[in-house]
SELUMLUM-413435 format. One record per atom (N, C-alpha, C, O): y, z, x; residue number from 0. Coordinates in nm, 4 decimals. Layout:
BEGIN
VOGU,Y,Z,X,NUM
...
This chain:
BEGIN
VOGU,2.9355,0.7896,1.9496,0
VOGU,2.8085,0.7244,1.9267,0
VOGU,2.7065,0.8260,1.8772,0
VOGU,2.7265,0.9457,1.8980,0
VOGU,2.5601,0.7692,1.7900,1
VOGU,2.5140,0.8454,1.7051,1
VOGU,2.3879,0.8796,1.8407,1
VOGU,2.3839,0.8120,1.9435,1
VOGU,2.2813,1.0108,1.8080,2
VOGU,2.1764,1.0275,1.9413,2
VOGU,2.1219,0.8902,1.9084,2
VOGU,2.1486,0.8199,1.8110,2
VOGU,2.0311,0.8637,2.0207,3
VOGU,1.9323,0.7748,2.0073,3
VOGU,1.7878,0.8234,1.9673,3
VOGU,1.7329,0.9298,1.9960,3
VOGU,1.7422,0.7199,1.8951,4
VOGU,1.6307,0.7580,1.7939,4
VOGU,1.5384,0.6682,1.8610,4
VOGU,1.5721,0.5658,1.9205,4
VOGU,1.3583,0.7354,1.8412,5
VOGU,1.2630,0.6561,1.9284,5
VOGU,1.1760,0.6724,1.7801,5
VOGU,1.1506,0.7446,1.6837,5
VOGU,1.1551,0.5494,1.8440,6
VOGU,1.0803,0.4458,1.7331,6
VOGU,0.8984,0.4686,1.7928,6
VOGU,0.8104,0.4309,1.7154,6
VOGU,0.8644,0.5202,1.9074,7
VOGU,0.7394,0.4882,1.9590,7
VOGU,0.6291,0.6031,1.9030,7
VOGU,0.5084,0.5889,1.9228,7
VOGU,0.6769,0.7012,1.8416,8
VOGU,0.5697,0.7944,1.7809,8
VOGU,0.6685,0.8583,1.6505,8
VOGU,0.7913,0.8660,1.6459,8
VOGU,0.5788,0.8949,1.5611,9
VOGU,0.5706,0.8915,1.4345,9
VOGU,0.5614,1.0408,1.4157,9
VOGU,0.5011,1.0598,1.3101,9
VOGU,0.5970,1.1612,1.4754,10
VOGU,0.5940,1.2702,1.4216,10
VOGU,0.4550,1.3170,1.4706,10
VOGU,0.4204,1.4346,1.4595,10
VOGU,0.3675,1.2110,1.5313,11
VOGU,0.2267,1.2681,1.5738,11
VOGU,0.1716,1.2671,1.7338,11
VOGU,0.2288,1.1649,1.7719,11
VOGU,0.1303,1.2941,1.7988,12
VOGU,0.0486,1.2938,1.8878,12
VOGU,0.0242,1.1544,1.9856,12
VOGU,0.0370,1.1372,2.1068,12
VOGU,-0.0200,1.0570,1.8654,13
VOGU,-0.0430,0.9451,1.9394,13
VOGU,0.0850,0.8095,1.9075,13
VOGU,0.1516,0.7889,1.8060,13
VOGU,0.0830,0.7626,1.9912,14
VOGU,0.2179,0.5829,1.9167,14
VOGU,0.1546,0.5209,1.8172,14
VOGU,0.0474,0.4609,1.8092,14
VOGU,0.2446,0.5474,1.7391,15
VOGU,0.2568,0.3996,1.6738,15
VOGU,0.2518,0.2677,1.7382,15
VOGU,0.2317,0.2534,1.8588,15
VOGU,0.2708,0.1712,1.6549,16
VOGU,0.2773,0.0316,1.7137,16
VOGU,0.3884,-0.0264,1.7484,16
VOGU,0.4104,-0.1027,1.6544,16
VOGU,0.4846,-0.0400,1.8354,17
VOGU,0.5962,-0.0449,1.8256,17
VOGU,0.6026,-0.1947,1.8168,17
VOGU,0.5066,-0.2693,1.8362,17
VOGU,0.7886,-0.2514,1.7693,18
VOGU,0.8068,-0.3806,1.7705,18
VOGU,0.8739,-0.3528,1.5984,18
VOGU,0.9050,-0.2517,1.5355,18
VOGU,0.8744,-0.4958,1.5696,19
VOGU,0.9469,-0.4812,1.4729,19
VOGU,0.8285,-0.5254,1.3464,19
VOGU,0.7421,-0.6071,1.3781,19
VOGU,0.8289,-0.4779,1.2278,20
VOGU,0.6948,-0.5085,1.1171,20
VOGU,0.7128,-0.6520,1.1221,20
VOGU,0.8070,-0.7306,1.1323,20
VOGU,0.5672,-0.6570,1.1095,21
VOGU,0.5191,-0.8049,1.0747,21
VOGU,0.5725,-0.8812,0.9556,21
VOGU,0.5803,-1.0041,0.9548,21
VOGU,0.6114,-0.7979,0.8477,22
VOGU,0.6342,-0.8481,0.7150,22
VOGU,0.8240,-0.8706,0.7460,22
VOGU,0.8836,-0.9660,0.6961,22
VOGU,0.8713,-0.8007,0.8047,23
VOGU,1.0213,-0.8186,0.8332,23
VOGU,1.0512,-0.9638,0.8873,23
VOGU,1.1015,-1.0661,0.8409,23
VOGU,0.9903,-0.9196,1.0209,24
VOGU,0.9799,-1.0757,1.1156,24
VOGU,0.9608,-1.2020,1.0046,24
VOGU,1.0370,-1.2965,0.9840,24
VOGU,0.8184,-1.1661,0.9341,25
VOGU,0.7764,-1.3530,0.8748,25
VOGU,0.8786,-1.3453,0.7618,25
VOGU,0.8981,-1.4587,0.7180,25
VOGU,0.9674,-1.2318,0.6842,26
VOGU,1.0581,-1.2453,0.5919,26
VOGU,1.1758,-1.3666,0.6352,26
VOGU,1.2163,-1.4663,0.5755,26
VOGU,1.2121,-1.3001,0.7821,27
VOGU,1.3049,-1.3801,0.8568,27
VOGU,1.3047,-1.5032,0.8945,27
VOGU,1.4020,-1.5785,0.8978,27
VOGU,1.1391,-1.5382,0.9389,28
VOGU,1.1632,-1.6390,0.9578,28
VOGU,1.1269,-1.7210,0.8373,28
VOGU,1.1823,-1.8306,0.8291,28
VOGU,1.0442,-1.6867,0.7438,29
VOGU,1.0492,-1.7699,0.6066,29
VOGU,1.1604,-1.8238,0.5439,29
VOGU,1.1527,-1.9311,0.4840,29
VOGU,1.2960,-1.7392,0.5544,30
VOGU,1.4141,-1.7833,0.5206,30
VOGU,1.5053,-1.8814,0.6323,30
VOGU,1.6064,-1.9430,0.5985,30
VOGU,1.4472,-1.8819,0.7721,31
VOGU,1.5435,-1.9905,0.8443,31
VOGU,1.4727,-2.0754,0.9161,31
VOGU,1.5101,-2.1176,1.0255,31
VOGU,1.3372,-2.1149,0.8452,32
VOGU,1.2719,-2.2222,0.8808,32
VOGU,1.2159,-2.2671,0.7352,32
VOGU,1.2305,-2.2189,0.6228,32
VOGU,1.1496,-2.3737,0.7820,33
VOGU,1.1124,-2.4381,0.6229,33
VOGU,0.9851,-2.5326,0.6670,33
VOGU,0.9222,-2.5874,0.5765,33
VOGU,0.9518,-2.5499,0.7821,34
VOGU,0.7944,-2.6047,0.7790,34
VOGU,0.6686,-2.5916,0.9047,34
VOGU,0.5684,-2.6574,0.9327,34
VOGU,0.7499,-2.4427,0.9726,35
VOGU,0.6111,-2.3911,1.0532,35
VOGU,0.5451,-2.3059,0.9651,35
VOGU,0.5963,-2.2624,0.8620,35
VOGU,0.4058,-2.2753,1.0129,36
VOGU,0.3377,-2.1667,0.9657,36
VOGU,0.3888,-2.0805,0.9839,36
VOGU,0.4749,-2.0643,1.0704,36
VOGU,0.3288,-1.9630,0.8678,37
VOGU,0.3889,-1.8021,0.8790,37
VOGU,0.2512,-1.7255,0.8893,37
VOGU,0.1838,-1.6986,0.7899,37
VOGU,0.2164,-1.6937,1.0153,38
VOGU,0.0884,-1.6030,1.0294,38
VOGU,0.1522,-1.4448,1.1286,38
VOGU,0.2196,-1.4141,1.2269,38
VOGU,0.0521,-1.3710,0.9886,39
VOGU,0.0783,-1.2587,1.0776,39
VOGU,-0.0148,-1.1591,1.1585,39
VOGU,-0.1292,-1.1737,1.1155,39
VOGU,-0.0114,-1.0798,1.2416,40
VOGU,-0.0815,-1.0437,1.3201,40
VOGU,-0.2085,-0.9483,1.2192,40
VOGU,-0.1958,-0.9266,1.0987,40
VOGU,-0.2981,-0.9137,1.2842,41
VOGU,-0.3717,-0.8369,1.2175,41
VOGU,-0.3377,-0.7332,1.1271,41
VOGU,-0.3806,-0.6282,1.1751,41
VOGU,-0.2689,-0.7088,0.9963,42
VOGU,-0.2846,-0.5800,0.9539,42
VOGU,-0.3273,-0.4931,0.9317,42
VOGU,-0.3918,-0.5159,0.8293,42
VOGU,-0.3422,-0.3735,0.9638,43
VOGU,-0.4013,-0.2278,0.9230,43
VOGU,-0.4109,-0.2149,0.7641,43
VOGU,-0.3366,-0.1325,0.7108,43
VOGU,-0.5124,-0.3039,0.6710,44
VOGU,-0.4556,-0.2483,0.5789,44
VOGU,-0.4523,-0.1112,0.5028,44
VOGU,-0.3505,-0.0869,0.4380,44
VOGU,-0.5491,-0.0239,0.5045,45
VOGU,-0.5537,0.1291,0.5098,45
VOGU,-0.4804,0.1616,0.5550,45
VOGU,-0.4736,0.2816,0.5282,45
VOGU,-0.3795,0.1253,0.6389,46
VOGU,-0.2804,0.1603,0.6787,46
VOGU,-0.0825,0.1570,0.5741,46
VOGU,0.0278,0.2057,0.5990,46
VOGU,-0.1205,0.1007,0.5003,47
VOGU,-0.0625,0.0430,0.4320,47
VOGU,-0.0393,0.0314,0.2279,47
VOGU,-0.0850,-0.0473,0.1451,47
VOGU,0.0308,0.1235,0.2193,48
VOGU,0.0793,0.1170,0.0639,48
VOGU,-0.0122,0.0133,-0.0273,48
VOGU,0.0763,-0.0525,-0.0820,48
VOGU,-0.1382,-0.0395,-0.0753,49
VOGU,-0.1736,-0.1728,-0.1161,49
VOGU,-0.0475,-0.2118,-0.1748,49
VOGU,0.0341,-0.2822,-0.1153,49
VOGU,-0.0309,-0.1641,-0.2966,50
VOGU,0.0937,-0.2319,-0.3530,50
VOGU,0.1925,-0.2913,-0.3468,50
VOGU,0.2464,-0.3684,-0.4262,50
VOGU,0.2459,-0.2217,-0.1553,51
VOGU,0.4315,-0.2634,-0.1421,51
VOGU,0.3469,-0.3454,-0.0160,51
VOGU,0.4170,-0.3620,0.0838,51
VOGU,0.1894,-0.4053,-0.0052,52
VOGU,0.1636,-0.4734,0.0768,52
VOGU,0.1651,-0.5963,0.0432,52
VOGU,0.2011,-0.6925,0.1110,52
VOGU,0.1024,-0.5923,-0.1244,53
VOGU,0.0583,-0.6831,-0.1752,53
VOGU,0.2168,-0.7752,-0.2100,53
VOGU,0.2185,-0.8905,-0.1668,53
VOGU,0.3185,-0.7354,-0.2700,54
VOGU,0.3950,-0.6985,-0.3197,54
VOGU,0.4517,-0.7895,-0.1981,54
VOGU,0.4472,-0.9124,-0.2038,54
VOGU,0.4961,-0.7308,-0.1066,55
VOGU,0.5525,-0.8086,0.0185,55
VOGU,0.4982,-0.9206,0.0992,55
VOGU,0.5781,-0.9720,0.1775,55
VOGU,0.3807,-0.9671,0.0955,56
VOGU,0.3310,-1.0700,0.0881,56
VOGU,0.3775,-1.1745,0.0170,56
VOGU,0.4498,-1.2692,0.0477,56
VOGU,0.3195,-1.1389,-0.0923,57
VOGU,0.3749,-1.2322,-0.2032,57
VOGU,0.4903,-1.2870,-0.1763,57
VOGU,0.5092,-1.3974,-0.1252,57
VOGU,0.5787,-1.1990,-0.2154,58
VOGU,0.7233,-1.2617,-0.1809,58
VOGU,0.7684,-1.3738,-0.0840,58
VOGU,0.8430,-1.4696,-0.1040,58
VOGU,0.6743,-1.3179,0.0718,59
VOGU,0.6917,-1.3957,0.1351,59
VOGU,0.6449,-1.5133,0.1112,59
VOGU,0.7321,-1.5991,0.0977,59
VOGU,0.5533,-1.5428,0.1026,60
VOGU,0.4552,-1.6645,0.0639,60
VOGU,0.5698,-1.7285,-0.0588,60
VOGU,0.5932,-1.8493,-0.0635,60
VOGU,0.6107,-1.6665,-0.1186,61
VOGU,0.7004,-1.7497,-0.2150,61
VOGU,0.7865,-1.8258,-0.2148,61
VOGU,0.8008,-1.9309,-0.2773,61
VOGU,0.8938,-1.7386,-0.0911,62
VOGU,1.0347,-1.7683,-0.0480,62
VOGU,0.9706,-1.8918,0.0681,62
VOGU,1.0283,-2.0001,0.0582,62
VOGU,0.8726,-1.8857,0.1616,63
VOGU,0.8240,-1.9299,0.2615,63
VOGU,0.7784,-2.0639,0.1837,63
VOGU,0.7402,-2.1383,0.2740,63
VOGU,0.7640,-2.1300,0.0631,64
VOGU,0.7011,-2.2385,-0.0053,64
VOGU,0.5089,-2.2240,0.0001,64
VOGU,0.4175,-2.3064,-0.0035,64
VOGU,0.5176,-2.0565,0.0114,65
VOGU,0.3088,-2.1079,0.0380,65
VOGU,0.2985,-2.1156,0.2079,65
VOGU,0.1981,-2.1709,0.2527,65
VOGU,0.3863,-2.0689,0.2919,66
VOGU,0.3113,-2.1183,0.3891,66
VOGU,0.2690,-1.9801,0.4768,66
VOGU,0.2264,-1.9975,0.5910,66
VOGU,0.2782,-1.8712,0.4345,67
VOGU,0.2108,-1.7579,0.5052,67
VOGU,0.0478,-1.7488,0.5269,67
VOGU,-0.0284,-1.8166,0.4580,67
VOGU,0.0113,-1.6778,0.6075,68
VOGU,-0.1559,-1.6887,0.6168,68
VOGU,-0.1450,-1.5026,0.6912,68
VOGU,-0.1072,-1.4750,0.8051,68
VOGU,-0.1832,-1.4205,0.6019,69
VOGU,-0.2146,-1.3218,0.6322,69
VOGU,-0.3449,-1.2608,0.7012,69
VOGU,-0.4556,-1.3102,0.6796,69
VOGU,-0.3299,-1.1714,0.7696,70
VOGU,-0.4304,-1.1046,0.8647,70
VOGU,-0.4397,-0.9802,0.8613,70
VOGU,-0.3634,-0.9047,0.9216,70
VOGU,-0.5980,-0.9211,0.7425,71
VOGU,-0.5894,-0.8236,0.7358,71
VOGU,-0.7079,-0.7161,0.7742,71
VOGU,-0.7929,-0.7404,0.6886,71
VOGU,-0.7517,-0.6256,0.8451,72
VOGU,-0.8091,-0.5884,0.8963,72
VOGU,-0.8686,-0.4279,0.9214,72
VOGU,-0.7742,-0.3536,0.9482,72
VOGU,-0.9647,-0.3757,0.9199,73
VOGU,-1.0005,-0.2129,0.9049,73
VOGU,-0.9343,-0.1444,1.0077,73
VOGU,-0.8891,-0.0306,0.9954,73
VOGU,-0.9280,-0.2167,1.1148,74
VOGU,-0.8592,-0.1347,1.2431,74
VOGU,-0.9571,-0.0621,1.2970,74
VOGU,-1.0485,-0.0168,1.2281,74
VOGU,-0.9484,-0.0441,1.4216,75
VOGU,-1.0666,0.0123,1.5247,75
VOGU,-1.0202,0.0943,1.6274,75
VOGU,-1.0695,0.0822,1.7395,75
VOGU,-0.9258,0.1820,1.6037,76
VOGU,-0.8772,0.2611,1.7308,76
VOGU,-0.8518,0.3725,1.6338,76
VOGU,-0.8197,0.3385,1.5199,76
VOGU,-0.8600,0.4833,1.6575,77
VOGU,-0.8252,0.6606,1.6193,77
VOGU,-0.6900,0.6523,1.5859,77
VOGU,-0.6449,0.7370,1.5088,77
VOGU,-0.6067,0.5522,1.6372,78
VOGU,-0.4382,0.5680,1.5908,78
VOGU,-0.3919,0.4679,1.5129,78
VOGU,-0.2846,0.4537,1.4542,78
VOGU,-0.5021,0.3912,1.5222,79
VOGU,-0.4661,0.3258,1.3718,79
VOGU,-0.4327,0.3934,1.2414,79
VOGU,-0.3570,0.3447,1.1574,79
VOGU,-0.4907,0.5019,1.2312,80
VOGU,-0.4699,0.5760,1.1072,80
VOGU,-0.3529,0.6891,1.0834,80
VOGU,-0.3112,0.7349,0.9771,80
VOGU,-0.3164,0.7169,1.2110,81
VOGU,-0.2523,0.8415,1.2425,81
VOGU,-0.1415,0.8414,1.1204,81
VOGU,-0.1356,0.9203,1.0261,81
VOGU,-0.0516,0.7250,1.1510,82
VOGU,0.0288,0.7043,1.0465,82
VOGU,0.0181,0.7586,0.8989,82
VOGU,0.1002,0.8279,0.8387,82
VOGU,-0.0583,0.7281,0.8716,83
VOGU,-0.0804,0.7693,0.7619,83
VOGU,-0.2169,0.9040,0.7119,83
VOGU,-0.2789,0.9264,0.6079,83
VOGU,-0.2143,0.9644,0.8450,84
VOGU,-0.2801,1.0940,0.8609,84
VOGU,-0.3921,1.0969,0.7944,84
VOGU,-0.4150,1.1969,0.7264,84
VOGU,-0.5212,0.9503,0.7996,85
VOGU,-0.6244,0.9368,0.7926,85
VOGU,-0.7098,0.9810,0.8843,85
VOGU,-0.6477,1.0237,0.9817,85
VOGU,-0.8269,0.9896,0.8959,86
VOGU,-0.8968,0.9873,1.0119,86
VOGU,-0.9755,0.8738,1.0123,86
VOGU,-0.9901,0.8175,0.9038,86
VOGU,-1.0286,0.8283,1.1084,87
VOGU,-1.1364,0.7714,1.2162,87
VOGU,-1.2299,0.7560,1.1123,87
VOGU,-1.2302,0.6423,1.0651,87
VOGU,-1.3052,0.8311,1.0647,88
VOGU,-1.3841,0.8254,1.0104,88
VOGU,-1.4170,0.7635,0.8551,88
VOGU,-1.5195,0.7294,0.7961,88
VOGU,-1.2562,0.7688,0.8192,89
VOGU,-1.2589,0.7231,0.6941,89
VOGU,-1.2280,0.5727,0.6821,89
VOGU,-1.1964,0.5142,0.5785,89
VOGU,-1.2433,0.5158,0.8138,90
VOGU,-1.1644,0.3787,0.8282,90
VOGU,-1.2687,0.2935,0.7047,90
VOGU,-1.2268,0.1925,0.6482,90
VOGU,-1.4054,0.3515,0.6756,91
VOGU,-1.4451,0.2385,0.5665,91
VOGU,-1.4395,0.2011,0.4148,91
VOGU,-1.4824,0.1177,0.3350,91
VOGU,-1.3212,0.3691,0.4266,92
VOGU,-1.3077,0.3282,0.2553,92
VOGU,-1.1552,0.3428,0.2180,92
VOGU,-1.1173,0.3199,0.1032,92
């Protein structure tokens, strides 16, 4: 068997968010349901590639018939950013 790998910090100091991405999950369930809503939790979007955000959205919303409702958000905690080795301070641009 291979070591076990931890998913709860990112090479930094503080956790990540653990669980599985939001965009994975509503992928999944967009493909084995066909008429609940697809909402996802708040996103970090500074947190986040715009492009492979925008990009993955879409898709979903596509495959899903339109029925995603995204949630996107500046984020308000110091480790929101860590990930992507922003700071705090820059959360407004």
């Amino acid at each position: 068997m291979g070591s076990a790998v931890r998913f709860g910090r990112i090479g930094q100091p503080y956790p990540a968010y653990p669980g599985v991405m939001d965009t994975i999950a509503l992928a999944a369930a967009a493909a084995t349901t066909s008429t609940i809503g697809l909402y996802s939790s708040v996103l970090v979007g500074p947190a986040w590639p715009a492009v492979l955000l925008a990009k993955e959205a879409a898709s979903i919303d596509a495959v899903s018939g339109g029925r995603l409702t995204l949630g996107l958000g500046l984020g308000n905690r110091s480790d929101d950013y860590v990930v992507e080795g922003l700071e705090a301070k820059q959360m407004d641009r």
